[in-house]
Every structure is written in structure tokens, then in C-alpha cells.
N, C-alpha and C positions, 0 to 999 in steps of 0.2 A: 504494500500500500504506500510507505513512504516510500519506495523506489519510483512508482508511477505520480505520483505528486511534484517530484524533484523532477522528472521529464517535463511533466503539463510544464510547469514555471519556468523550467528549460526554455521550452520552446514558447510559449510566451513573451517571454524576456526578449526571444532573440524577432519572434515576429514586429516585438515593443520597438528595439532599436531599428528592424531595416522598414519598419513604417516612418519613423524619425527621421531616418537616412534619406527614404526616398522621397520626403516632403520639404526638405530644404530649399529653397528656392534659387531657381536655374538666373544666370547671369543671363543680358541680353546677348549676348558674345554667344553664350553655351546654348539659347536658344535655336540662335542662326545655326550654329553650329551642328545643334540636334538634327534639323532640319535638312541639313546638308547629308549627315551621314543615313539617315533613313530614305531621302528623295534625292537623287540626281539628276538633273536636268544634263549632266555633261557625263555618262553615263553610268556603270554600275553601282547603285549606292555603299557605301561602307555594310549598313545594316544587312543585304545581302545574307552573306559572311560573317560578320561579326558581331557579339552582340556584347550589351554592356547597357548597367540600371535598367534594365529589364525590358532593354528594345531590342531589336534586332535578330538575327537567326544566329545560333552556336555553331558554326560550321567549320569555322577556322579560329586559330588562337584569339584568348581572352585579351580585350587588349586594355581591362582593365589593371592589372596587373604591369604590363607594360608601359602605359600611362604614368601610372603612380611613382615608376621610376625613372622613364626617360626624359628628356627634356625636348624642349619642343623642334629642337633640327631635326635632334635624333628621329624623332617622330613624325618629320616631314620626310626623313630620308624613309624610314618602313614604307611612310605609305607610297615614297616612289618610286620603291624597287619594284623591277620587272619581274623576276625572280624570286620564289619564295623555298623554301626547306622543305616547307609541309608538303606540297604539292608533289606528286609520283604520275609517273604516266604507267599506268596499270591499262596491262593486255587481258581483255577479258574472251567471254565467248562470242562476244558482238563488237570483237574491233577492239581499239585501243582509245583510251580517253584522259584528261588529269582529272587524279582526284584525291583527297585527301582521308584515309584510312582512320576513322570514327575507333572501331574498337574488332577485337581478334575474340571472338568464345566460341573455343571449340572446334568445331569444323568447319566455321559461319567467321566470314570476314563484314563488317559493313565498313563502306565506302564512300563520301560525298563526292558526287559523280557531278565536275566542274563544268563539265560541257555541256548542261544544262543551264537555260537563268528560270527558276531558280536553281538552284544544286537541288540532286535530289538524291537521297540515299536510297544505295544499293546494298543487297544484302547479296552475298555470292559465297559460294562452296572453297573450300581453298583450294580444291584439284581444278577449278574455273578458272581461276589467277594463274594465268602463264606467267608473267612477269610483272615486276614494280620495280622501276628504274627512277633513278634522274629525272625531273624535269624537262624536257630541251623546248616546249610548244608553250604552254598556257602562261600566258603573261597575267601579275599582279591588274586587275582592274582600274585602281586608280594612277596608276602609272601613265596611263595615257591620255587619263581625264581629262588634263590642262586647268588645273584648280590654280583661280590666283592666291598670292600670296595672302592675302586678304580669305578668301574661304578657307585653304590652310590654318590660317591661325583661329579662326571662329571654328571648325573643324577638331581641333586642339582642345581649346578654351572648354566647347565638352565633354570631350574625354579625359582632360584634366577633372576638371567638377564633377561628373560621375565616377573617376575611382575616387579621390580623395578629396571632393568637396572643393576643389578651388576656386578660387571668387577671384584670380586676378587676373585682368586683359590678359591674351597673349599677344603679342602686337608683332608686326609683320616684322619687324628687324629681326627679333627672336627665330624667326620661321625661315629667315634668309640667312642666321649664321652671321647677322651682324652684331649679336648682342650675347 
């Protein structure tokens, strides 16, 4: 009985804080910003693929965690690399594709299958899987976006404020490695 008490409060507790969390009020910067990664008009949105405060799809790395520790060039250079780690070009029974490998149980691989928009997970056999190699084809999406430096840093300003609350501009010097 006190084991199941000490849970409910548990979780309570923690429901108390990420309602807390998630009710902090978004800067004008992290709004545009929000806006940017969930909608592109210059195309694939960050939210796609990434998710973070509780928007966007898990597809590819948390990049709340990321945020929290890189700085804002650093973070303009992730998002303009062509090239990502995660991403494999797995040869299946229908061809070859990129995609980024979810999780391995069993004899059951799932896979987020990139050449899709949106991605869509694949569930396949491991004797299905000829190979998972290197990347050499699917390029990072915002890479080619043409995001000015101005949406970069509003881009930023919310993934800063969603991992750890930050409330300060990020202003275009910072996103250009002048500052």
C-alpha cells in the first residue's frame, strides 16, 4: 500500500512539474521560431523528424538535449549539415532506401523509412535486411532550405526555450559565428 502511494505522488509530482514546464511562456523569438520548425514554407519542417516540448514527430535525435548544450553556431552548423550518422541506406526487399533504425527485438528490425515525407516506419524481418551501409544519397533537409540568418536564430531561440527555458534573443551575429 505505501509502495503504491509513493508511485501515485511519484508521478504526480512529476506530471506537477512538466505541466509547470510546459506552461512557461514562449518568447516572441521562440514563437516564430516554433512556427518555423513545425511549418516550412522553404521546405521540410524540422518537426518532421524531430520532436521537442511535445511537438513534432521522434524520428530522428532528441534535439532537446542537444540544444541545452550547444551553442547557437554549433547548432546552425547541425542543422546545415548534408550528412547525418543516423541515417543508413538499408537494402530491403523493395529496393534500397535511407533510413534511420528505431529499435532491433528479436527477429523484427523497425526502421524510419526517409524516402517517405512523412517517414514512415517499417517493420522488417532481419533475413529482409541485405545490407545497412553509409549514407552516400539522402541529404539532411534543412540543408538546402536557405533559412536566413534571421529564421536560424528564431529557429534556435526555440529550441533553446524548450530544452532549458531560455528567455534570451538569439540574434543573428551568434548564428553567423560573429559573436
Amino acid at each position: 500500500m505505501q509502495r503504491a502511494l509513493r508511485i501515485a505522488l511519484g508521478l504526480g509530482m512529476s506530471l506537477t512539474m512538466a505541466t509547470a514546464a510546459d506552461n512557461r511562456p514562449a518568447t516572441k523569438q521562440a514563437e516564430r521560431g516554433r512556427e518555423l520548425f513545425l511549418k516550412s514554407a522553404k521546405g521540410t519542417a524540422c518537426g518532421t523528424c524531430h520532436a521537442i516540448a511535445g511537438v513534432g514527430n521522434a524520428v530522428g535525435p532528441d534535439l532537446g538535449r542537444m540544444a541545452s548544450l550547444v551553442a547557437p553556431r554549433g547548432l546552425v552548423m547541425a542543422i546545415q549539415m548534408t550528412v547525418t550518422a543516423y541515417v543508413q541506406e538499408v537494402k530491403g526487399p523493395d529496393g534500397t532506401f535511407p533510413g534511420i533504425q528505431k529499435q532491433k527485438q528479436g527477429d523484427e528490425i523497425e526502421i524510419w523509412d526517409l524516402g517517405q515525407a512523412p517517414p514512415a516506419l517499417r517493420t522488417l524481418k532481419s533475413r529482409q535486411v541485405i545490407s545497412m551501409s553509409a549514407n552516400r544519397s539522402w541529404k539532411h533537409p534543412p540543408a538546402s532550405a536557405g533559412y536566413t540568418s534571421q529564421e536560424l536564430a528564431d529557429i534556435i531561440g526555440f529550441l533553446k526555450w524548450a530544452a532549458v527555458g531560455g528567455r534570451k534573443e538569439v540574434s543573428v551575429a551568434e548564428v553567423e559565428g560573429l559573436q
